[in-house]
C-alpha positions as CSV (number, residue, x, y, z in Angstrom):
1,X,124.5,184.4,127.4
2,X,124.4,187.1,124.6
3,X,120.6,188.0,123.5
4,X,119.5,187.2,127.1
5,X,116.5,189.3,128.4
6,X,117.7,191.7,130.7
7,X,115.9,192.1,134.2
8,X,113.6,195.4,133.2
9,X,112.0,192.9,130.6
10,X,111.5,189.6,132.2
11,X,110.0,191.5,135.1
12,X,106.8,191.6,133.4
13,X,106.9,187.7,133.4
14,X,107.2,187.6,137.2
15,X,104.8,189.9,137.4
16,X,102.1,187.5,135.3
17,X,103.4,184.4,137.4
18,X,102.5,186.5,140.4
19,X,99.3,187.4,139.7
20,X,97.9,184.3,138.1
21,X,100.1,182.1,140.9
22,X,96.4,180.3,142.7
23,X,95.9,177.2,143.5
24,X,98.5,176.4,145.8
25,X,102.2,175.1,145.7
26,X,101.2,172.1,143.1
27,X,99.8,174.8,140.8
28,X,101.6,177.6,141.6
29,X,104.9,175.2,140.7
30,X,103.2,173.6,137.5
31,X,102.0,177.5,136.3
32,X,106.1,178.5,136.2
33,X,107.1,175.2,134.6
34,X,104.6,176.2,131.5
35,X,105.6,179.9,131.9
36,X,109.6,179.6,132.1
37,X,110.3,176.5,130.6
38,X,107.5,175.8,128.0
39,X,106.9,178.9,126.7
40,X,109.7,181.3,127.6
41,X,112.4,178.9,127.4
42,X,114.6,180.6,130.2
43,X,115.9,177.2,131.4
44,X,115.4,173.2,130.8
45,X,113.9,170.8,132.6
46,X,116.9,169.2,134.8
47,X,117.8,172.6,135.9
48,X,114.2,173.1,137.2
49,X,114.0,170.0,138.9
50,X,117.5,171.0,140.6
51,X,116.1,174.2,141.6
52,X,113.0,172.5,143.3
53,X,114.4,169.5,144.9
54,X,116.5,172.3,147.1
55,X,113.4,174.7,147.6
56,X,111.7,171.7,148.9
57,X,114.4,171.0,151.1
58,X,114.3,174.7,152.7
59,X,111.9,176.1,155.3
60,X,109.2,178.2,153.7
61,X,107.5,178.2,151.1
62,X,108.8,176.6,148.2
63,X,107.1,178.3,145.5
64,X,108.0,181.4,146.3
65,X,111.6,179.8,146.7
66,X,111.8,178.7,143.5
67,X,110.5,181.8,141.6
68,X,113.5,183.7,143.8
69,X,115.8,180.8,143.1
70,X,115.5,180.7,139.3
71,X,115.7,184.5,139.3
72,X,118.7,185.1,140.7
73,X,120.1,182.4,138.4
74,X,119.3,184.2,135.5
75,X,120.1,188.2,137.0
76,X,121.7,187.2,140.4
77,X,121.0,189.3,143.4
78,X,118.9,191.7,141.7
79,X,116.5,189.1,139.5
80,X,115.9,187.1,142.8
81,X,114.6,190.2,144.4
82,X,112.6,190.8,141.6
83,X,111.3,187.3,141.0
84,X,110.8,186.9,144.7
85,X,108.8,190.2,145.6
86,X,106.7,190.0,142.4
87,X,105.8,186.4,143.4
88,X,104.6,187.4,147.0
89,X,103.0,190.9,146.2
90,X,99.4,190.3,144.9
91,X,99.1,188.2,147.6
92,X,100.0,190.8,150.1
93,X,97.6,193.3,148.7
94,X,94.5,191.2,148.6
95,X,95.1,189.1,152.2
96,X,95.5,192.5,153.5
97,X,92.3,193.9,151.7
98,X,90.5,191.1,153.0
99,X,91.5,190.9,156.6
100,X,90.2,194.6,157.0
101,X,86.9,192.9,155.7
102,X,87.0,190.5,158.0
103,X,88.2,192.4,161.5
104,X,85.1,194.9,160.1
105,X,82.0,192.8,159.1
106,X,83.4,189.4,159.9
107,X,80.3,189.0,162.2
108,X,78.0,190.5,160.1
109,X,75.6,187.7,158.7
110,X,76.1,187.5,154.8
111,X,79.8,187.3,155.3
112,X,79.9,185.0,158.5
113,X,78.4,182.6,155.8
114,X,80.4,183.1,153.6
115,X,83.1,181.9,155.5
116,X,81.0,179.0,157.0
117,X,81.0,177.8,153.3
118,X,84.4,178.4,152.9
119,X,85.8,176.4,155.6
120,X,84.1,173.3,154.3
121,X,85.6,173.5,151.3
122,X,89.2,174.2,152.7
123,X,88.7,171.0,154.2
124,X,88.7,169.1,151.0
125,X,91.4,171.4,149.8
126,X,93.3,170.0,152.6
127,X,92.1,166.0,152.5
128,X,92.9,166.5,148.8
129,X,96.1,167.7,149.7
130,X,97.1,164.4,152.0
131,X,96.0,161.9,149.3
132,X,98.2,163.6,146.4
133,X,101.0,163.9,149.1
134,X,100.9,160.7,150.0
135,X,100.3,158.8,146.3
136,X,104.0,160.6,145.4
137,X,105.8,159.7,148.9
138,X,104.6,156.9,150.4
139,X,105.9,154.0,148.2
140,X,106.8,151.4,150.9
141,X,106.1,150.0,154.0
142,X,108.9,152.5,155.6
143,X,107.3,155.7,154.4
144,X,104.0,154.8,156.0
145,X,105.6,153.9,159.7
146,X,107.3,157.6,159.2
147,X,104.1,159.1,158.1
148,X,102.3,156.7,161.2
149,X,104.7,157.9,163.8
150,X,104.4,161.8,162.7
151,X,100.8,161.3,162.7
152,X,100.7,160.2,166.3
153,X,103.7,162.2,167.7
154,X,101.7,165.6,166.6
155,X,97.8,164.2,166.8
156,X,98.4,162.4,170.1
157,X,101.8,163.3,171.9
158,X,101.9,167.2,170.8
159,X,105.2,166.7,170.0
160,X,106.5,170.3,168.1
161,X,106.5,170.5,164.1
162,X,110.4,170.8,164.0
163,X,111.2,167.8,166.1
164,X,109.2,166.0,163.8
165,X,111.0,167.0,160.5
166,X,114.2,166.8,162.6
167,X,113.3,163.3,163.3
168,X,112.9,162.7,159.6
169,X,115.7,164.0,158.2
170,X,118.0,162.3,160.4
171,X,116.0,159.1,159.5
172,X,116.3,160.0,155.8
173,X,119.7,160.6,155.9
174,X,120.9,157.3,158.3
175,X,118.6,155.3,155.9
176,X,120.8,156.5,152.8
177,X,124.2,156.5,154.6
178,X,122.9,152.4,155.3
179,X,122.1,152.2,151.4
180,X,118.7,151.3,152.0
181,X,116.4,151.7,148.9
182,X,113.5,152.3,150.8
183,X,114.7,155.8,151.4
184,X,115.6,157.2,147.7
185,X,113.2,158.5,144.5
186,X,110.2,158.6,146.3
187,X,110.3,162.5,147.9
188,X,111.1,164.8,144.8
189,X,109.3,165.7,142.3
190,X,109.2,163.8,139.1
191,X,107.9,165.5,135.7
192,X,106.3,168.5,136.2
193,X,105.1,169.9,133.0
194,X,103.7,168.5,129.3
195,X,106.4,169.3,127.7
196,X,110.2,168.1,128.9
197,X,112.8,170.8,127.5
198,X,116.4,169.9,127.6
199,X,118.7,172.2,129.0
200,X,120.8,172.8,126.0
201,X,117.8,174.1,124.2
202,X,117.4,177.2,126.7
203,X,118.9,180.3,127.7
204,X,120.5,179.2,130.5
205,X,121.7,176.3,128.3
206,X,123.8,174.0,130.4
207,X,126.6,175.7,132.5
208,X,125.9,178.2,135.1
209,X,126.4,182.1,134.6
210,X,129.8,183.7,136.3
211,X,127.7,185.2,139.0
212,X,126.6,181.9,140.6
213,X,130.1,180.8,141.3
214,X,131.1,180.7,144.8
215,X,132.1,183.6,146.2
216,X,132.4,183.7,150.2
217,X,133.0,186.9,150.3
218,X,130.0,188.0,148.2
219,X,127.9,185.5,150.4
220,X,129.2,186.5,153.3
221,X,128.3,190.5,152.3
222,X,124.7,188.8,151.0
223,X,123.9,187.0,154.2
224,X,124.8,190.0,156.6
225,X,122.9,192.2,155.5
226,X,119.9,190.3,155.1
227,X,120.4,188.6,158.6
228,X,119.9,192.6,159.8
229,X,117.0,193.2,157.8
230,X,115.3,190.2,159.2
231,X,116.5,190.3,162.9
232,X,117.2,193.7,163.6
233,X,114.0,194.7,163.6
234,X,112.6,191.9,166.0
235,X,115.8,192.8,168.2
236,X,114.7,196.6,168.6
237,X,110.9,195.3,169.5
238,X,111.4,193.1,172.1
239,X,114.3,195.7,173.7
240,X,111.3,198.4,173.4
241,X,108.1,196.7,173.9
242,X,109.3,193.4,176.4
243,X,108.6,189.9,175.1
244,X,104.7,189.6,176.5
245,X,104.1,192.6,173.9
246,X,101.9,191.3,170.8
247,X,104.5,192.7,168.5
248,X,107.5,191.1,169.9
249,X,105.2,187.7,170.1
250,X,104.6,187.8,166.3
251,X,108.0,189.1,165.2
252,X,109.7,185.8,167.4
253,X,107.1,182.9,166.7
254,X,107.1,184.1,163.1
255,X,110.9,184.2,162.9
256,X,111.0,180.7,164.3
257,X,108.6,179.4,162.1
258,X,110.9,180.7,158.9
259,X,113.5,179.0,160.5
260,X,111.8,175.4,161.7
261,X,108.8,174.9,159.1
262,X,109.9,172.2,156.3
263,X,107.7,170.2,154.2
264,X,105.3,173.0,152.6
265,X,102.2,174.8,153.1
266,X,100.1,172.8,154.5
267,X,102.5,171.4,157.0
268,X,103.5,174.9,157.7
269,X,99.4,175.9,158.6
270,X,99.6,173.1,161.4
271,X,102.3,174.5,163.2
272,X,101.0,177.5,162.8
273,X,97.6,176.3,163.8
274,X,98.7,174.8,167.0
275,X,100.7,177.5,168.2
276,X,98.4,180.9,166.8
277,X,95.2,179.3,168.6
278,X,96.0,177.0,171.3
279,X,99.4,179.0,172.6
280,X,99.2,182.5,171.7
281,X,94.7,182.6,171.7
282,X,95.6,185.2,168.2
283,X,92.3,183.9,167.0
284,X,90.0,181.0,167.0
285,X,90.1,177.5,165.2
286,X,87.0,178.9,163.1
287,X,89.1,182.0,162.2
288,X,92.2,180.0,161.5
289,X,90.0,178.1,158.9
290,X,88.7,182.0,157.4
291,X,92.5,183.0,156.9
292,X,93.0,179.6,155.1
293,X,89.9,180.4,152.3
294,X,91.2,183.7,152.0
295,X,94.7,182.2,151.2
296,X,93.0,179.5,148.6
297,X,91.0,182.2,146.6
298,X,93.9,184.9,146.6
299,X,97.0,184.9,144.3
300,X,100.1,183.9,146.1
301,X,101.6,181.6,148.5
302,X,99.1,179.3,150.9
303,X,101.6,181.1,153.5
304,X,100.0,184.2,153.1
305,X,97.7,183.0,155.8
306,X,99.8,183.9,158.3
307,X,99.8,187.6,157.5
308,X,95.9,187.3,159.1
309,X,96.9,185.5,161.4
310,X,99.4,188.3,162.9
311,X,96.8,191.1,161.8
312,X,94.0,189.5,163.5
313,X,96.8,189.1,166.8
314,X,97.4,192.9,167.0
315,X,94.1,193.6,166.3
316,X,92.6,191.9,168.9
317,X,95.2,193.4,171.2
318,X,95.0,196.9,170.3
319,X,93.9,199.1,172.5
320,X,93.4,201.9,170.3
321,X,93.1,201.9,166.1
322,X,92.6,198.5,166.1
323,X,93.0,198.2,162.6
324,X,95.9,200.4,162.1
325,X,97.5,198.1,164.8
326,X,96.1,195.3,162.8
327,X,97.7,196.3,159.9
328,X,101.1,196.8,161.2
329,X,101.1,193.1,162.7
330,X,100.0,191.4,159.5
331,X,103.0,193.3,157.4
332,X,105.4,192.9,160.2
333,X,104.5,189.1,160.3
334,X,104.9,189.0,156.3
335,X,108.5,190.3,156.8
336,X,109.8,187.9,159.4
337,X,108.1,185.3,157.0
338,X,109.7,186.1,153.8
339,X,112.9,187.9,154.5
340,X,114.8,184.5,155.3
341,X,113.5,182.7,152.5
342,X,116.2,185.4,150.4
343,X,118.6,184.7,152.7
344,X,118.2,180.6,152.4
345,X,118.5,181.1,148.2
346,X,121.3,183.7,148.4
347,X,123.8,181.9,150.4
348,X,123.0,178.4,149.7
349,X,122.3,178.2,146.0
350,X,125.8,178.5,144.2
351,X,126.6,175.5,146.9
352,X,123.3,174.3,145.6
353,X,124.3,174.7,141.5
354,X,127.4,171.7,142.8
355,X,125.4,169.0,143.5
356,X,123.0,167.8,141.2
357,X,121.3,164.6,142.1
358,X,123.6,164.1,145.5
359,X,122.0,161.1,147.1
360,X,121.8,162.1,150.9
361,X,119.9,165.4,150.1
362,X,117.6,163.3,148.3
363,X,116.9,160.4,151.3
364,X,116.3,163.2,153.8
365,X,114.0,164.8,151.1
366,X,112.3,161.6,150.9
367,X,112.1,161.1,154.7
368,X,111.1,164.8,155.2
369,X,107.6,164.3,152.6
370,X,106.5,161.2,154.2
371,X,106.7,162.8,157.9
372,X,104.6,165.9,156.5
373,X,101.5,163.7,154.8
374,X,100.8,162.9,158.8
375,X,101.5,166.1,159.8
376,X,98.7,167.3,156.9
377,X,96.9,164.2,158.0
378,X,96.4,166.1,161.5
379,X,95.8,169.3,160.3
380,X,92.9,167.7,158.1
381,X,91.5,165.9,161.1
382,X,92.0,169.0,163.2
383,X,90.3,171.3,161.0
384,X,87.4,168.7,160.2
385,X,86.6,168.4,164.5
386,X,86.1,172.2,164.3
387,X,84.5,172.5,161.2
388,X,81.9,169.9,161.8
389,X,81.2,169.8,164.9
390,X,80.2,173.0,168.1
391,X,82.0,171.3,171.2
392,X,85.5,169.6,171.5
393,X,86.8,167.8,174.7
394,X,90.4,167.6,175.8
395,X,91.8,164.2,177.0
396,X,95.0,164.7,178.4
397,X,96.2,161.2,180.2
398,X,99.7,161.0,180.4
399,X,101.8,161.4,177.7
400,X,98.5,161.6,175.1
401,X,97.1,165.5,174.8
402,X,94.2,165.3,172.1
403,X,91.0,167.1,170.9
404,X,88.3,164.6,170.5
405,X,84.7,165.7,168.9
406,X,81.5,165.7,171.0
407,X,79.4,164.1,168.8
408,X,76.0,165.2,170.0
409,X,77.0,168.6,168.8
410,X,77.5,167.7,164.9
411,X,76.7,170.2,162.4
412,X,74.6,168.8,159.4
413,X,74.6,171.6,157.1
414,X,78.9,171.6,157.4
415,X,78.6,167.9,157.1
416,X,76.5,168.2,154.1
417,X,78.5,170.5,152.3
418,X,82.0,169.0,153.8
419,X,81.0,165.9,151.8
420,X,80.0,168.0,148.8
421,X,82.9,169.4,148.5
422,X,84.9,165.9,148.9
423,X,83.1,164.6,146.0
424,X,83.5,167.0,143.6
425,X,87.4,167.7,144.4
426,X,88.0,163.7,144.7
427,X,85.4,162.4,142.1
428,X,85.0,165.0,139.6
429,X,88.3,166.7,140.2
430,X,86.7,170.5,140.3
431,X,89.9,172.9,140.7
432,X,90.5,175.2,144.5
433,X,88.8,178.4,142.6
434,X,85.6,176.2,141.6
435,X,84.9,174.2,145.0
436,X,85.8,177.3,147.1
437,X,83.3,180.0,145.1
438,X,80.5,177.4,145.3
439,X,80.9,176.6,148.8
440,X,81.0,180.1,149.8
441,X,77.5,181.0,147.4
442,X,76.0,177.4,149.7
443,X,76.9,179.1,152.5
444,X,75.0,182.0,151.7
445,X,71.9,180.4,150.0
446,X,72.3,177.8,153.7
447,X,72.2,180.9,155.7
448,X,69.2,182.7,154.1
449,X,67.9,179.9,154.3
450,X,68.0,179.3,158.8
451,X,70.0,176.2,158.2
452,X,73.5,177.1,159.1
């Protein structure tokens, strides 16, 4: 390890990855595989893979994961800190920024249409997001039944998020213990980068660094006090404020959600969907869409969303400086989100650094991304009802709970541009920044215009 950066100069790495991290997990993965592999040459290409295939199997978002997880193997504690917070800061900063403009003129013509152009592009972002899900997990007839059945169970049945991925990690990981092939190689990802660098020929080089040993007392020291960072504030909110206080809703929901959310981004924005609109009435499906532009234009993780989503809750229930109230929900909500996902790296990664390719982790891996191209299937379908159309109707008959268009109440101009913005992410492959931009400058040509 002699000659190896220390942590004041690789800092202004993660700084660049943060800053330049758009485009979602996909691109936000593939930008550090150029960065710390390709160019910088901090560590090969089984050691990233290793790295990922665990971030993927953890709640939260796996970017940010990964930038934390690869840190703290180069500078332990301290470099995943770094890696982590530098990863999650720009995005911080400008969701805040723009939720202030939204709470303020969100109403206000010019940027109402902006935001009408954004959604329909989000809703490619997302369709796009379901196809290149599903071309990398669903390789047999056993993926799509899982993928089927989670479509249903959450579309149809309302059945929660977490049950789901329960469900499929228990299926993943009775289909391996069976030695069925159906259930291995099809979850992970494969090669990630142009250029495959062999761990030998890095930094890292092949054996891991004394201070990723186990060490149970070091975990045990590690996981404490990042269990009362995380909890003891939501503790001391609910004893103060009660649980029907907006505070002490966003600090528990969002401290779930770290805990249950598997399967990435988008997976994660349909649980949060479900529960931030239709349980909690936070904000609208409309605004829920807003939060999700805002997330695709900003640097970051997609997660970021929910820091709107928790400022535009305590906004709405302020009763005085709704703003400053606003602003305390969204950072308290970014907290609860983020804190575990140090706690998940710190105390499971040196176990983590042991097994490298272990078949079991990999089937429930595999199981696990089948289940969340439905559960991105109904978030597509949900966001395209209220994106194209003014009315919903509820059918609840039994066990079946859904949201079903009325079609009479179809918007043309969101259809229009909906389909505009599936063709040129589908057909001519136009990157998030691109498709988003121009949809927002339709939206504003639409509404000067009297079309939209």
């Amino acid at each position: 390890m002699s000659g190896f950066p220390s942590l004041t100069a690789v800092a202004p790495v993660w700084a660049r990855i943060g800053l330049l991290s758009f485009g979602g997990p996909a691109g936000q993965i593939a930008l550090m595989h150029r960065v710390l592999v390709e160019e910088e040459r901090w560590l090969g290409e089984k050691r990233f893979l290793h790295a990922l295939n665990y971030c993927m199997l953890l709640p939260g978002p796996e970017a940010m994961q990964l930038a934390t997880y690869i840190g703290w193997l180069m500078h332990g504690v301290a470099g995943g800190l770094v890696a982590g917070l530098l990863f999650v800061l720009p995005g911080i900063l400008a969701i805040m920024g723009l939720s202030w403009v939204y709470a303020i003129w969100g109403n206000v013509g010019p940027v109402a249409a902006l935001f009408f152009g954004l959604k329909a592009a989000v809703l490619a972002i997302v369709v796009q997001a379901v196809i290149r899900i599903g071309s990398r997990a669903l390789k047999n007839g056993v993926m799509i039944s899982v993928a089927a059945a989670s479509f249903i169970a959450i579309f149809a049945l309302t059945v929660p998020f977490p049950l789901i991925i329960l469900a499929a990690g228990l299926t993943g990981f009775a289909g391996a213990r069976a030695g069925l092939p159906q259930f291995h190689g099809a979850g992970g990802h494969g090669k990630v980068g142009a250029a495959q660098v062999d761990d030998a020929e890095t930094l890292l080089g092949e054996e891991s660094p004394e201070h990723t040993r186990v060490d149970r007392r070091r975990a045990l020291r590690v996981s404490v006090v990042l269990l009362v960072l995380w909890l003891a504030p939501v503790a001391l909110l609910f004893a103060l404020l009660g649980p029907a206080n907006v505070y002490a809703q966003i600090a528990g929901f969002f401290s779930v959600m770290a805990v249950v959310t598997f399967g990435g981004a988008y997976a994660v924005l349909a649980y949060v969907a479900q529960e931030a609109v239709q349980n909690f009435g936070w904000l609208a499906p409309g605004e829920m869409l807003d939060g999700l532009g805002m997330a695709e234009t900003t640097p970051g993780p997609l997660i970021m969303v929910t820091q709107f989503v928790g400022f535009m809750g305590a906004f709405r229930e302020a009763e005085a400086m709704p703003l400053l109230a606003g602003t305390v929900g969204g950072l308290l909500t970014t907290w609860v989100t983020f804190a575990p996902c140090f706690l998940w790296i710190f105390l499971g990664a040196p176990y983590i650094e042991r097994l490298r390719g272990n078949a079991v982790l990999g089937a429930a891996l595999t199981a696990i991304t089948a289940a969340v191209v439905g559960v991105v299937l109904n978030l597509a379908v949900w966001f395209g009802i209220h994106v194209l159309f003014g009315e919903v109707r509820h059918v609840d008959q039994m066990w079946l709970h859904l949201e079903l268009p009325v079609w009479s109440t179809i918007n043309f101009s969101a259809a229009v541009l909906s389909a505009a913005s599936l063709l040129a992410v589908l057909l001519f492959r136009a990157g998030p920044i691109t498709v988003l931009s121009g949809c927002a400058l339709a939206g504003l040509a639409l509404n000067y215009a009297g079309w939209n």
